[in-house]
PDB file of N, CA, C and O in Angstrom:
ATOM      1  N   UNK A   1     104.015  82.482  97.143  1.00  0.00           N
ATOM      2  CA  UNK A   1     104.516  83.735  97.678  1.00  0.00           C
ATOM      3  C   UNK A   1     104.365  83.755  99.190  1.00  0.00           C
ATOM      4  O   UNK A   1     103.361  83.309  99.745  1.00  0.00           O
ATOM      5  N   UNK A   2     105.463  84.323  99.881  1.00  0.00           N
ATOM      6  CA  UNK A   2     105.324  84.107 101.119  1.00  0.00           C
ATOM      7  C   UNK A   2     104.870  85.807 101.951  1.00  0.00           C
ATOM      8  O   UNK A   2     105.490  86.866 101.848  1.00  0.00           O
ATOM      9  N   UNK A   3     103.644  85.534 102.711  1.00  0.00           N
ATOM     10  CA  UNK A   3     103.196  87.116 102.676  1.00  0.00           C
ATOM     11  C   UNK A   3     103.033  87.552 103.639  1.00  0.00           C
ATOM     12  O   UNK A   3     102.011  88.174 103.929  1.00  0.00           O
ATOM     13  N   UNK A   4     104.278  87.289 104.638  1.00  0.00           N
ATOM     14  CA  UNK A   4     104.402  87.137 106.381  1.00  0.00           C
ATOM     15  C   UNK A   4     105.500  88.705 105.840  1.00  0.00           C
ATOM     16  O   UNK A   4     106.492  88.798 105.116  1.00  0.00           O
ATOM     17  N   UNK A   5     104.555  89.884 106.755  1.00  0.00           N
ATOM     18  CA  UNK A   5     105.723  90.973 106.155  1.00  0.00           C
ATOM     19  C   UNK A   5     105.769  91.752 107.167  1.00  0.00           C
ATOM     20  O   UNK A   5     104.660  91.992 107.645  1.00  0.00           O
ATOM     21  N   UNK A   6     107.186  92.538 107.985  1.00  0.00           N
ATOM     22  CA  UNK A   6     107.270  93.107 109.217  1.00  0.00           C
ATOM     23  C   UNK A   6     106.023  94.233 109.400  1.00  0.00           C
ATOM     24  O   UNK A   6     106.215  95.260 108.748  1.00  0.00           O
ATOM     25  N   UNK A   7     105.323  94.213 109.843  1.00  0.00           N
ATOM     26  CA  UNK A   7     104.134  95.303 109.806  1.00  0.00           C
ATOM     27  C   UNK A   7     104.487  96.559 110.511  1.00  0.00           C
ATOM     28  O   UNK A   7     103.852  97.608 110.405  1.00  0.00           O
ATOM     29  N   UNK A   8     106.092  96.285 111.612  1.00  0.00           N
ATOM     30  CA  UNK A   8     106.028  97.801 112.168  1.00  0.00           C
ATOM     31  C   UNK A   8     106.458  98.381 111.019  1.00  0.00           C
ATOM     32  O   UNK A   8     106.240  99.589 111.113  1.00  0.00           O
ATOM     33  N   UNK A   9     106.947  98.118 110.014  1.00  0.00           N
ATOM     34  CA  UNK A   9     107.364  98.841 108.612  1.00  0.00           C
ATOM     35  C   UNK A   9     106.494  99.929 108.228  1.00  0.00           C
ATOM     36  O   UNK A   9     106.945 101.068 108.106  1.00  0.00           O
ATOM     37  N   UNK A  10     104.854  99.559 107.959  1.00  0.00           N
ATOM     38  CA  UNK A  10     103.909 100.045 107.605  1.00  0.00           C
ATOM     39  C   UNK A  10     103.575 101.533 108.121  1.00  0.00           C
ATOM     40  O   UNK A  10     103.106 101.448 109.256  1.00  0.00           O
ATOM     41  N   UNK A  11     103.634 102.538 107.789  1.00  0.00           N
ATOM     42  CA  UNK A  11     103.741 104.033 107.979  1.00  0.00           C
ATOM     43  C   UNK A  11     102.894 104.744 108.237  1.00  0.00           C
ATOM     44  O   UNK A  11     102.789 105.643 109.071  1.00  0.00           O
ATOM     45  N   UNK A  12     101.741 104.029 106.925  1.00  0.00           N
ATOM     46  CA  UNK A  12     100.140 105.146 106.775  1.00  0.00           C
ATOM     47  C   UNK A  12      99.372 103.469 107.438  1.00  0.00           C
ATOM     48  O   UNK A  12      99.686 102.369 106.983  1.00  0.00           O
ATOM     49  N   UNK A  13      98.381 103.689 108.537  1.00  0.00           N
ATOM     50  CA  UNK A  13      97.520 103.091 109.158  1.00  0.00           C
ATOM     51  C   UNK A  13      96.901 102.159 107.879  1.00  0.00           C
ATOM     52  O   UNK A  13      97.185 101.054 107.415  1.00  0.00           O
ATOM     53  N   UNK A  14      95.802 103.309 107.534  1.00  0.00           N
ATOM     54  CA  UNK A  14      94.983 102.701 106.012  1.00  0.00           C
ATOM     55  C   UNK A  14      94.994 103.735 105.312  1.00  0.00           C
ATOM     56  O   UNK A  14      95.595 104.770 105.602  1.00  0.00           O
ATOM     57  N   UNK A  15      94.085 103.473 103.968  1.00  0.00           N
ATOM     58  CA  UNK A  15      94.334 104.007 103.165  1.00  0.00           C
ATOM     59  C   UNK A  15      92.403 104.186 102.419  1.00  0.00           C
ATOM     60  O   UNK A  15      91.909 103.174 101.922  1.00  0.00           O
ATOM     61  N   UNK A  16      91.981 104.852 102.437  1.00  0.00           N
ATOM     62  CA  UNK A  16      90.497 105.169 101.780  1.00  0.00           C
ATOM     63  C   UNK A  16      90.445 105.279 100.121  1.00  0.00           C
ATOM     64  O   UNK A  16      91.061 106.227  99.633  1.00  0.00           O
ATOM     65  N   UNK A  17      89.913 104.583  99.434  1.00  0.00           N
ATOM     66  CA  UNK A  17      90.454 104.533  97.791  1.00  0.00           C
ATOM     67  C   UNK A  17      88.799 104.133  97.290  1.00  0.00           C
ATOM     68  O   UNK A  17      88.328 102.997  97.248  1.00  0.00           O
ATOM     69  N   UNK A  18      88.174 105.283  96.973  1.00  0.00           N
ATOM     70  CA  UNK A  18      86.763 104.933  96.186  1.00  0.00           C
ATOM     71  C   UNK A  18      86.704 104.756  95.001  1.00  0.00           C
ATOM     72  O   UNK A  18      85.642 104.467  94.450  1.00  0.00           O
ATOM     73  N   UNK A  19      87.940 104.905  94.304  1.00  0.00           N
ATOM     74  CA  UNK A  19      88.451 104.909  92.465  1.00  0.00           C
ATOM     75  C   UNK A  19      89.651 104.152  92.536  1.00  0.00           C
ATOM     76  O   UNK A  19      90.267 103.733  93.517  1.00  0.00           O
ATOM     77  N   UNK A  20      89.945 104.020  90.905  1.00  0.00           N
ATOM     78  CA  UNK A  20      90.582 102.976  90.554  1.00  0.00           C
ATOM     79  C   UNK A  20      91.925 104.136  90.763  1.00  0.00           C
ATOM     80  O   UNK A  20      92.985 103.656  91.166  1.00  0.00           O
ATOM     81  N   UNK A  21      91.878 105.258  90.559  1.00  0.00           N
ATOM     82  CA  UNK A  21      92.747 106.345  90.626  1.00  0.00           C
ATOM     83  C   UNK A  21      93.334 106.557  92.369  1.00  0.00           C
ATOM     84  O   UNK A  21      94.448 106.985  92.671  1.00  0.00           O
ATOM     85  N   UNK A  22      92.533 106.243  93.084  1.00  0.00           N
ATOM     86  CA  UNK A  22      93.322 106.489  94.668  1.00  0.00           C
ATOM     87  C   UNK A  22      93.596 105.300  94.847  1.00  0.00           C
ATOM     88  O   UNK A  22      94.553 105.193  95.614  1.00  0.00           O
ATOM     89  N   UNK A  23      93.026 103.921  94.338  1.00  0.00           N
ATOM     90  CA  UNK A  23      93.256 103.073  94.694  1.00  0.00           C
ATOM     91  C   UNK A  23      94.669 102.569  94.254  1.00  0.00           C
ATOM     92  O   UNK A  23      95.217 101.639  94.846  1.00  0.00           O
ATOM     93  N   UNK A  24      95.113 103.072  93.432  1.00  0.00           N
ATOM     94  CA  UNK A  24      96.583 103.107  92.508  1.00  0.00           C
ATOM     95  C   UNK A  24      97.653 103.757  93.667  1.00  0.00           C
ATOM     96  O   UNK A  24      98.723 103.196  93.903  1.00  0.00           O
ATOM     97  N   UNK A  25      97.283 104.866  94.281  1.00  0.00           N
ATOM     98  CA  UNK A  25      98.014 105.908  94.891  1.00  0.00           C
ATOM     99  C   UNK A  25      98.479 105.280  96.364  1.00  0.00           C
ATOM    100  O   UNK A  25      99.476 105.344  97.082  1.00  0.00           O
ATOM    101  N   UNK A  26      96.792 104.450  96.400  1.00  0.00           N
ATOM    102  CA  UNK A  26      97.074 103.383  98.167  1.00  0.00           C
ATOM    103  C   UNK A  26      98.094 102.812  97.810  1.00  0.00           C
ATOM    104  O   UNK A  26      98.961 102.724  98.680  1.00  0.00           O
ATOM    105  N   UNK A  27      98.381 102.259  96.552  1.00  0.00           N
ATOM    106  CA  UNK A  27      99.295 101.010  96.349  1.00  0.00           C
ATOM    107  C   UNK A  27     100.740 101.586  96.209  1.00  0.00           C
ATOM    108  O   UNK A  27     101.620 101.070  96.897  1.00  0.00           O
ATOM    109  N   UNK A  28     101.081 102.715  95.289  1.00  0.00           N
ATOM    110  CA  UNK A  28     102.452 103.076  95.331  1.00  0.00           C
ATOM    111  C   UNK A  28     102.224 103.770  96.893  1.00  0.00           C
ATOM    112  O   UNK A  28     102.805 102.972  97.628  1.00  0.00           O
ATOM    113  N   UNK A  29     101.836 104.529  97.490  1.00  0.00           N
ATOM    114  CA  UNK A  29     101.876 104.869  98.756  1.00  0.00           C
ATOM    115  C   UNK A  29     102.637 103.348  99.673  1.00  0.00           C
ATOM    116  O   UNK A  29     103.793 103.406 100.094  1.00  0.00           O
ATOM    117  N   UNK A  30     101.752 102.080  99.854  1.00  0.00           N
ATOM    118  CA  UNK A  30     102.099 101.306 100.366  1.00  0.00           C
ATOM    119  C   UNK A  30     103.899 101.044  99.921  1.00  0.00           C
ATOM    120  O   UNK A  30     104.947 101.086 100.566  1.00  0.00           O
ATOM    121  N   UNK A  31     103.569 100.787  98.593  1.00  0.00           N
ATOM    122  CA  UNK A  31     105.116 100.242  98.158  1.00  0.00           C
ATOM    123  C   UNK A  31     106.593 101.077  98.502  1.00  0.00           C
ATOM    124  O   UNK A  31     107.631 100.538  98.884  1.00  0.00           O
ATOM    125  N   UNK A  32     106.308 103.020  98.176  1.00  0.00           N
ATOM    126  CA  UNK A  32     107.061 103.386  98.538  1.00  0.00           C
ATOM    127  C   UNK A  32     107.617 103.430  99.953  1.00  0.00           C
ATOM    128  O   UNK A  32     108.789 103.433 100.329  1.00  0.00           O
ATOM    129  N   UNK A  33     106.377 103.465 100.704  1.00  0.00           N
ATOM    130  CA  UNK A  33     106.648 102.899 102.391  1.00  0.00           C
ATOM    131  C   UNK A  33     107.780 102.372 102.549  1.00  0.00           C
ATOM    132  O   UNK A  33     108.761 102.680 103.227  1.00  0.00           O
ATOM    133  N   UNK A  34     107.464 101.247 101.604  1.00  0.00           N
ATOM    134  CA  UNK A  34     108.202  99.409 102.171  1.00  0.00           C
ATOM    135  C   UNK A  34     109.854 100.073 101.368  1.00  0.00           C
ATOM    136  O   UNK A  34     110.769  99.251 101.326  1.00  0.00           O
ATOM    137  N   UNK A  35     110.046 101.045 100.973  1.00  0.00           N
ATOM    138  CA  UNK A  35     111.063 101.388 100.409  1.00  0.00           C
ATOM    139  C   UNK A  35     111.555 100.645  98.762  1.00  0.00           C
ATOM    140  O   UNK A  35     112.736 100.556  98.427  1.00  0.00           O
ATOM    141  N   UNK A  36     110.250 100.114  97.788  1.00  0.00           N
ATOM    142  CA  UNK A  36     110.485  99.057  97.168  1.00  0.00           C
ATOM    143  C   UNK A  36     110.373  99.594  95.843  1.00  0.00           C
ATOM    144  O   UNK A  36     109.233 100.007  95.635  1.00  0.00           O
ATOM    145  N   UNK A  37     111.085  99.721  94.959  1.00  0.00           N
ATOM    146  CA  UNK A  37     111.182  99.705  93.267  1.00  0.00           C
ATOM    147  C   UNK A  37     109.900  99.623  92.990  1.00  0.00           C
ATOM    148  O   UNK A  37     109.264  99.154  93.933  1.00  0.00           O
ATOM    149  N   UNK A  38     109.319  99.874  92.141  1.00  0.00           N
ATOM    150  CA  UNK A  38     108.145  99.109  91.007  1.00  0.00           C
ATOM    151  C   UNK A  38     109.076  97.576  90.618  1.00  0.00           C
ATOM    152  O   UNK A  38     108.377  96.633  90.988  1.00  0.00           O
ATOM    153  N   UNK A  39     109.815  97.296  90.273  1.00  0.00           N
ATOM    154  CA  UNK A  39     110.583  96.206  89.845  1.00  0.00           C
ATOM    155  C   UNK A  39     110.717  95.635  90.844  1.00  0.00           C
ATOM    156  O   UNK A  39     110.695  94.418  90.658  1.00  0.00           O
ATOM    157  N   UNK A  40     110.870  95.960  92.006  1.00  0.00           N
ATOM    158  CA  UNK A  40     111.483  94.741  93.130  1.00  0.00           C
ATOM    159  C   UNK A  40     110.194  93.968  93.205  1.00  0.00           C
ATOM    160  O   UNK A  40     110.086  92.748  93.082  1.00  0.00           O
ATOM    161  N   UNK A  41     108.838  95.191  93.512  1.00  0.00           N
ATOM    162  CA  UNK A  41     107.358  94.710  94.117  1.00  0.00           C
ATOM    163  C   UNK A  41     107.024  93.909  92.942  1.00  0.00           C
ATOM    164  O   UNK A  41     106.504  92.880  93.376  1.00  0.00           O
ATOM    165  N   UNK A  42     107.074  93.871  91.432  1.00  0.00           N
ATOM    166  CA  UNK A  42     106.760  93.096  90.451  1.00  0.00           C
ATOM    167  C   UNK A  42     106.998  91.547  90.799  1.00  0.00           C
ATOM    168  O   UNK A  42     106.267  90.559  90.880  1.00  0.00           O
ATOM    169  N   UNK A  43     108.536  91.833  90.987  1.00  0.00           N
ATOM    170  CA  UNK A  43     109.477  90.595  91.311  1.00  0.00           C
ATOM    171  C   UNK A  43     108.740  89.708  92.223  1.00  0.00           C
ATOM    172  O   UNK A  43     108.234  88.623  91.939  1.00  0.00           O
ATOM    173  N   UNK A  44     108.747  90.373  93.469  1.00  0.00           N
ATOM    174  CA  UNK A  44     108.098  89.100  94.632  1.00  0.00           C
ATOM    175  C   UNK A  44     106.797  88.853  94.198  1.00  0.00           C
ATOM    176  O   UNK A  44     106.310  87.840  94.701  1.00  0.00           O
ATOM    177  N   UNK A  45     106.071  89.470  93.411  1.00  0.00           N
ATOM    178  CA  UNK A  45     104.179  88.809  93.131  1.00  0.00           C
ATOM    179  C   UNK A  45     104.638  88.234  91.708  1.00  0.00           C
ATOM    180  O   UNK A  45     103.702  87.804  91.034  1.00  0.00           O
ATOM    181  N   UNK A  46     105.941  88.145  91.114  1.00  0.00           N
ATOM    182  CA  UNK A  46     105.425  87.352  89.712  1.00  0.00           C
ATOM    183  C   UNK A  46     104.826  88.008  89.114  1.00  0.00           C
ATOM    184  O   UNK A  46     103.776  87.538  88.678  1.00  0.00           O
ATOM    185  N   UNK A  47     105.144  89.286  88.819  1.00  0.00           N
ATOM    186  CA  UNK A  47     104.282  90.885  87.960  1.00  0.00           C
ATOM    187  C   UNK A  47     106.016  91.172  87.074  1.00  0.00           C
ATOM    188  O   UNK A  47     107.054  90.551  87.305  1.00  0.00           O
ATOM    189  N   UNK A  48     105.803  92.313  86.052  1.00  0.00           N
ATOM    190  CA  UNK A  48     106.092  93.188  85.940  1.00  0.00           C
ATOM    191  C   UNK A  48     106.084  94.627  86.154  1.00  0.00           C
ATOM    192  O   UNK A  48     105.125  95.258  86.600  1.00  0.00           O
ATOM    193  N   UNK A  49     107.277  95.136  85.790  1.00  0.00           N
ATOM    194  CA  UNK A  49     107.045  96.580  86.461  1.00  0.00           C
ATOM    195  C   UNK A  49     106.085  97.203  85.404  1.00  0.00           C
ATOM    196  O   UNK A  49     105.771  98.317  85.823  1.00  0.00           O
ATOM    197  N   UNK A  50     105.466  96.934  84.160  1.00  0.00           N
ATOM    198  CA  UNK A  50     104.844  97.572  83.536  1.00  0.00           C
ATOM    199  C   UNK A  50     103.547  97.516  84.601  1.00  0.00           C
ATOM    200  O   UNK A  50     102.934  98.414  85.180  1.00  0.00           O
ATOM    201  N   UNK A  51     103.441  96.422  84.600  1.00  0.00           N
ATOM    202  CA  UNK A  51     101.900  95.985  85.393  1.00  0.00           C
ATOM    203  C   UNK A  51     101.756  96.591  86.404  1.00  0.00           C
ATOM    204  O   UNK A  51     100.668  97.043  86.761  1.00  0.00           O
ATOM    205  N   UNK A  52     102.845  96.708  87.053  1.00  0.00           N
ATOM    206  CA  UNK A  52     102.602  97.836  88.958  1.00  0.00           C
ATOM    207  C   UNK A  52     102.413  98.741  88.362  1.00  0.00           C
ATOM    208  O   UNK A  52     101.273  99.191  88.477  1.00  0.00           O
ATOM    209  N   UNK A  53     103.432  99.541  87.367  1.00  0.00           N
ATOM    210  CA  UNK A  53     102.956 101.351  86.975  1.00  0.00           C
ATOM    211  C   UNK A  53     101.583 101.368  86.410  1.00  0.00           C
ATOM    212  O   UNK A  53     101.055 102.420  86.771  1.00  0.00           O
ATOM    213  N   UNK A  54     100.754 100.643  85.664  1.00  0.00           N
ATOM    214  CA  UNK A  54      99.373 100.209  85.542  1.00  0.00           C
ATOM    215  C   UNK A  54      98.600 100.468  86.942  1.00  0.00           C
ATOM    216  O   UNK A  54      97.853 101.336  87.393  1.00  0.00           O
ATOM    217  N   UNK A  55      99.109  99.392  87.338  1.00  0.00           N
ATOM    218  CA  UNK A  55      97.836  99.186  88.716  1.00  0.00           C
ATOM    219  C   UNK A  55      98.405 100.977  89.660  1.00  0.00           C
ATOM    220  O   UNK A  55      97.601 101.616  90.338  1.00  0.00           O
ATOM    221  N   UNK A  56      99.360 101.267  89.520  1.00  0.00           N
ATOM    222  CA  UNK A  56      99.583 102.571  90.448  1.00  0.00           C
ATOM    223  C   UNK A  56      99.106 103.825  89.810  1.00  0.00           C
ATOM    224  O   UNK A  56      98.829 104.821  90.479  1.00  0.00           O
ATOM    225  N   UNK A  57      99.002 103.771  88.402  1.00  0.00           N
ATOM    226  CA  UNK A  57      98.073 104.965  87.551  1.00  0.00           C
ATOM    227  C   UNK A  57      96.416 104.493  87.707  1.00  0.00           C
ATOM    228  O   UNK A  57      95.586 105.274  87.241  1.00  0.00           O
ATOM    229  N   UNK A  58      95.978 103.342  88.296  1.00  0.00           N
ATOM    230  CA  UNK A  58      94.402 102.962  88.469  1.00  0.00           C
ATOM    231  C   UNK A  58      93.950 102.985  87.104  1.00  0.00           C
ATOM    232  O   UNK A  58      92.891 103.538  86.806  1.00  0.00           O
ATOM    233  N   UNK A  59      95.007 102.173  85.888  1.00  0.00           N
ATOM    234  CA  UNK A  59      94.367 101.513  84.859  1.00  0.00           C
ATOM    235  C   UNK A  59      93.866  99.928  85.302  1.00  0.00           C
ATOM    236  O   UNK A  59      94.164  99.018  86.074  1.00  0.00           O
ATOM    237  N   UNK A  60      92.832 100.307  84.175  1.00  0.00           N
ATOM    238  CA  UNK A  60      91.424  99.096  84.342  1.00  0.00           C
ATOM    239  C   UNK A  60      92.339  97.720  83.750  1.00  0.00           C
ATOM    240  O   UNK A  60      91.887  96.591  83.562  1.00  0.00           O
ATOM    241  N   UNK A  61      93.321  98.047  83.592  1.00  0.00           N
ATOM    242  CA  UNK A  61      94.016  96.298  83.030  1.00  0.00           C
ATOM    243  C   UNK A  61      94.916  95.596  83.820  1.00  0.00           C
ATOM    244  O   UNK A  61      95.855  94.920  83.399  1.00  0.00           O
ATOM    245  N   UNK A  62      94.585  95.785  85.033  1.00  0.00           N
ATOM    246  CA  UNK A  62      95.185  94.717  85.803  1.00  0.00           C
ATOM    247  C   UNK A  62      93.982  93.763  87.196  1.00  0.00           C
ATOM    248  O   UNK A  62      92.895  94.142  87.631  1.00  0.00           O
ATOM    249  N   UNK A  63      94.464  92.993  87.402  1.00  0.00           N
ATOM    250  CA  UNK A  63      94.199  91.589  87.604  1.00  0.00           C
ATOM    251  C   UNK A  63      93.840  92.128  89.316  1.00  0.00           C
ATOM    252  O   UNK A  63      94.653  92.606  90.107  1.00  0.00           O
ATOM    253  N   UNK A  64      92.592  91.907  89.511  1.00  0.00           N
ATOM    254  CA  UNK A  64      92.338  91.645  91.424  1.00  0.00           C
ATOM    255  C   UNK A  64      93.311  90.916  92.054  1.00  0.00           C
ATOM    256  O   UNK A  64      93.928  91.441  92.981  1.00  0.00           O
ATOM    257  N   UNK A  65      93.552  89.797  91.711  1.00  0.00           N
ATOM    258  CA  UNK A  65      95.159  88.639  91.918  1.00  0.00           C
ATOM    259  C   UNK A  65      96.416  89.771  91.942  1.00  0.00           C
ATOM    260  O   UNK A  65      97.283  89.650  92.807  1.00  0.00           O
ATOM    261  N   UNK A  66      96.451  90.353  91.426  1.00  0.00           N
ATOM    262  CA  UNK A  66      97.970  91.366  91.107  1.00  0.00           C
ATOM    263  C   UNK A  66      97.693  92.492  91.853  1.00  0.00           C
ATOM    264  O   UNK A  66      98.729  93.058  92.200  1.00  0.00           O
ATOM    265  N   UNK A  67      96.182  93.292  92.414  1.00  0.00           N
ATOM    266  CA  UNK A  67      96.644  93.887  93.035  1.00  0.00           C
ATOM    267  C   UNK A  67      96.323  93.788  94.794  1.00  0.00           C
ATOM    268  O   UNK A  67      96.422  94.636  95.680  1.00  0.00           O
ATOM    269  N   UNK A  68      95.913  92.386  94.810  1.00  0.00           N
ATOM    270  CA  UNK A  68      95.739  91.760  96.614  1.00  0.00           C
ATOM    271  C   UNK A  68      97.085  91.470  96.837  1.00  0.00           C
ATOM    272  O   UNK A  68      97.675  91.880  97.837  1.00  0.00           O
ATOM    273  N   UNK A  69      97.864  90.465  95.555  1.00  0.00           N
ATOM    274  CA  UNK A  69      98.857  90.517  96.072  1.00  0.00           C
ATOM    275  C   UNK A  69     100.366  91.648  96.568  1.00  0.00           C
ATOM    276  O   UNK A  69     101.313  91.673  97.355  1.00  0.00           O
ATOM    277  N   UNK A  70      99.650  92.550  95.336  1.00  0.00           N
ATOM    278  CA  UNK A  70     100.944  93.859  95.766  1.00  0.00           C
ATOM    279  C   UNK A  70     100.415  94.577  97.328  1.00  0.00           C
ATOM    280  O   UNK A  70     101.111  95.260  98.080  1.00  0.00           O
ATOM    281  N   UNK A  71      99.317  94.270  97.472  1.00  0.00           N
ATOM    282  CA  UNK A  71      99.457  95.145  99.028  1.00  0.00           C
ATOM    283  C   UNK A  71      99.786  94.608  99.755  1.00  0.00           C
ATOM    284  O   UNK A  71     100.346  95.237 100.653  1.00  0.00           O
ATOM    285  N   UNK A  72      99.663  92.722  99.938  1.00  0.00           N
ATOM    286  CA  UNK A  72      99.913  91.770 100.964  1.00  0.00           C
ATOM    287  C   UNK A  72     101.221  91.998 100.517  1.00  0.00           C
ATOM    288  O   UNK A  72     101.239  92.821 101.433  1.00  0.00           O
ATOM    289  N   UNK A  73     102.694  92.107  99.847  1.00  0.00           N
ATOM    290  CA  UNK A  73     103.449  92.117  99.858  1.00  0.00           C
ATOM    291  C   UNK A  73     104.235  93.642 100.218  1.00  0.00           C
ATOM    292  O   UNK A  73     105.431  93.928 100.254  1.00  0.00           O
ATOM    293  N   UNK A  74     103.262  94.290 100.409  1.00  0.00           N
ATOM    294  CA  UNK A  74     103.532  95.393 101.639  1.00  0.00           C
ATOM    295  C   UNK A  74     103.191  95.917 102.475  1.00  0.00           C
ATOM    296  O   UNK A  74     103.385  97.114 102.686  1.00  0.00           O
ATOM    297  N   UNK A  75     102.409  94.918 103.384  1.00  0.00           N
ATOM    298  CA  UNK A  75     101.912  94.421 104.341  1.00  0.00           C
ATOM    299  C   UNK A  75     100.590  95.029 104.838  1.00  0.00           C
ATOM    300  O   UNK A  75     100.279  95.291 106.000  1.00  0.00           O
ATOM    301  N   UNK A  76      99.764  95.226 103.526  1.00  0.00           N
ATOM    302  CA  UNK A  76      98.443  95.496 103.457  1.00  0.00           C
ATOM    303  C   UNK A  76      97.516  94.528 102.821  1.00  0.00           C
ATOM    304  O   UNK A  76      97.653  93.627 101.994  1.00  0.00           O
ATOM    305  N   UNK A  77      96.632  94.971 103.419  1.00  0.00           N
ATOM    306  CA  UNK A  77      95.063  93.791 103.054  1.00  0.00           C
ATOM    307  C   UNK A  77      94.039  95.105 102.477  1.00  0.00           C
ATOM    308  O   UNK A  77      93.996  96.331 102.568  1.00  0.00           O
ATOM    309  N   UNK A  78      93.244  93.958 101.818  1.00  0.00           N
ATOM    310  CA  UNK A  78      91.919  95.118 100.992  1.00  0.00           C
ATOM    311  C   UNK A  78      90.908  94.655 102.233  1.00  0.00           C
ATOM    312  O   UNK A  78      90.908  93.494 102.643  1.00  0.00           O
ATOM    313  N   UNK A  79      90.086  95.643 102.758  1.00  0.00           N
ATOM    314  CA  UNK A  79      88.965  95.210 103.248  1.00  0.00           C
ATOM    315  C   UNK A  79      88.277  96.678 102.865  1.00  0.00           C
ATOM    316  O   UNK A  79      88.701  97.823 102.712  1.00  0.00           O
ATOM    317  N   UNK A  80      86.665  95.854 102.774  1.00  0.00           N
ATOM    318  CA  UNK A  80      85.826  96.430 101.736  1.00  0.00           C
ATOM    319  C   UNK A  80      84.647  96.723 103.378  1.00  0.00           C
ATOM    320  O   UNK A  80      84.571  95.977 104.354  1.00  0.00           O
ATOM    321  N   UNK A  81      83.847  98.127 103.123  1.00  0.00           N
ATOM    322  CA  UNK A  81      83.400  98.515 103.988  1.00  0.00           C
ATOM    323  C   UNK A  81      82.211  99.384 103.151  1.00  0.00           C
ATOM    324  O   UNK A  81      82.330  99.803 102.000  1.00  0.00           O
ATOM    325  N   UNK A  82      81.095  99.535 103.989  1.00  0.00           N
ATOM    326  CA  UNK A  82      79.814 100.151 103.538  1.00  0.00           C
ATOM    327  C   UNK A  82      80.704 101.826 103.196  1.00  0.00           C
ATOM    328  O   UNK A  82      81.675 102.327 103.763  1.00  0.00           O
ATOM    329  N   UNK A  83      79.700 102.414 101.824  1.00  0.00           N
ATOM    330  CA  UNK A  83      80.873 103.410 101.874  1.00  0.00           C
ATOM    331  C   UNK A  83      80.432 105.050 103.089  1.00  0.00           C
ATOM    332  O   UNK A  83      79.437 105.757 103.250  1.00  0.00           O
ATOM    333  N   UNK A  84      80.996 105.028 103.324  1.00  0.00           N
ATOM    334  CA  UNK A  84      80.757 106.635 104.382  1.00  0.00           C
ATOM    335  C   UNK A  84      80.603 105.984 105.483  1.00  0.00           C
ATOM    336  O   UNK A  84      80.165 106.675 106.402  1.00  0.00           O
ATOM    337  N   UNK A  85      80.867 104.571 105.792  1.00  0.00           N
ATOM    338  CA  UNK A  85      81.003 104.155 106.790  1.00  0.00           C
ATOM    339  C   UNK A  85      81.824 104.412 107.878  1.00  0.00           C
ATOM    340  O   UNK A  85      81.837 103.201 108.100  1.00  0.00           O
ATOM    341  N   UNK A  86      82.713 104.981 109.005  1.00  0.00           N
ATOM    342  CA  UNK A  86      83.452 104.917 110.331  1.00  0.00           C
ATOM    343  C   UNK A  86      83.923 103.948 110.375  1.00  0.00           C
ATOM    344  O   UNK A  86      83.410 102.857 110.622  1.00  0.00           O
ATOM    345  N   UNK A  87      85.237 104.272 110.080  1.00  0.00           N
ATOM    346  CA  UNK A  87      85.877 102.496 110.818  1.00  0.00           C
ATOM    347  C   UNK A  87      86.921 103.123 112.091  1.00  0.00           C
ATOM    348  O   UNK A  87      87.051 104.313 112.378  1.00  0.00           O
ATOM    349  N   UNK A  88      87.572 102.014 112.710  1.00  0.00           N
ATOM    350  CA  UNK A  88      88.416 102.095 113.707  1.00  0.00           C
ATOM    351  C   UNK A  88      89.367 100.997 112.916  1.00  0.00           C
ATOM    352  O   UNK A  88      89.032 100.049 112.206  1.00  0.00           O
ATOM    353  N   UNK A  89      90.878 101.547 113.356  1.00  0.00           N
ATOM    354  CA  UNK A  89      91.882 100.656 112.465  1.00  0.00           C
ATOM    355  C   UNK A  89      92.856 100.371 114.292  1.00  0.00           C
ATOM    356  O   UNK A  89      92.873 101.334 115.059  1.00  0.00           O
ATOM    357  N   UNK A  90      93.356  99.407 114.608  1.00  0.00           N
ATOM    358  CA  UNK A  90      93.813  99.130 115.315  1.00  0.00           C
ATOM    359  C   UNK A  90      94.594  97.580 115.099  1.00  0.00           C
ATOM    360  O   UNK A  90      94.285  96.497 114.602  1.00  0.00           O
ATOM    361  N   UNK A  91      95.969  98.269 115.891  1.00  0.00           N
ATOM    362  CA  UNK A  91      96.971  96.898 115.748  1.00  0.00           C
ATOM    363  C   UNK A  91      96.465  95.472 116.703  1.00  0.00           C
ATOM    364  O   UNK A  91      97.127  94.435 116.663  1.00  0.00           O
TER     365      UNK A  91
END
């Protein structure tokens, strides 16, 4: 998969997800951004669209692999931070 993706695209900075439930919401958030189907985003990671509506409701049956790759394919990364921590997000 090739995961070089225009980043001025990207809309919302980051995204804060302490549950499997916001963490679902980061992800269709990201995807609808990128303007992308559940089916298109399946398509480029080698998923189904069952599996994105899964990972975007923050059911427990999908794959860490399936959902690093659905954010890198809309031009997000997971980074993991102490929680109540301050971050600074910059291009």
């Amino acid at each position: 998969m090739d995961n070089r993706v225009d980043e001025s695209s990207v809309t919302q900075r980051f995204y804060r997800a302490r549950d499997t439930t916001s963490l679902g919401r980061a992800v269709q958030g990201a995807r609808t951004a990128r303007r992308y189907t559940q089916d298109e985003l399946a398509s480029m990671i080698d998923s189904s669209r069952p599996t994105i509506s899964r990972l975007e409701r923050g059911a427990a049956a999908t794959s860490t692999d399936t959902l690093l790759d659905a954010l890198a394919a809309c031009g997000y990364e997971l980074v993991v931070v102490p929680r109540g921590a301050r971050i600074t997000v910059t291009s």
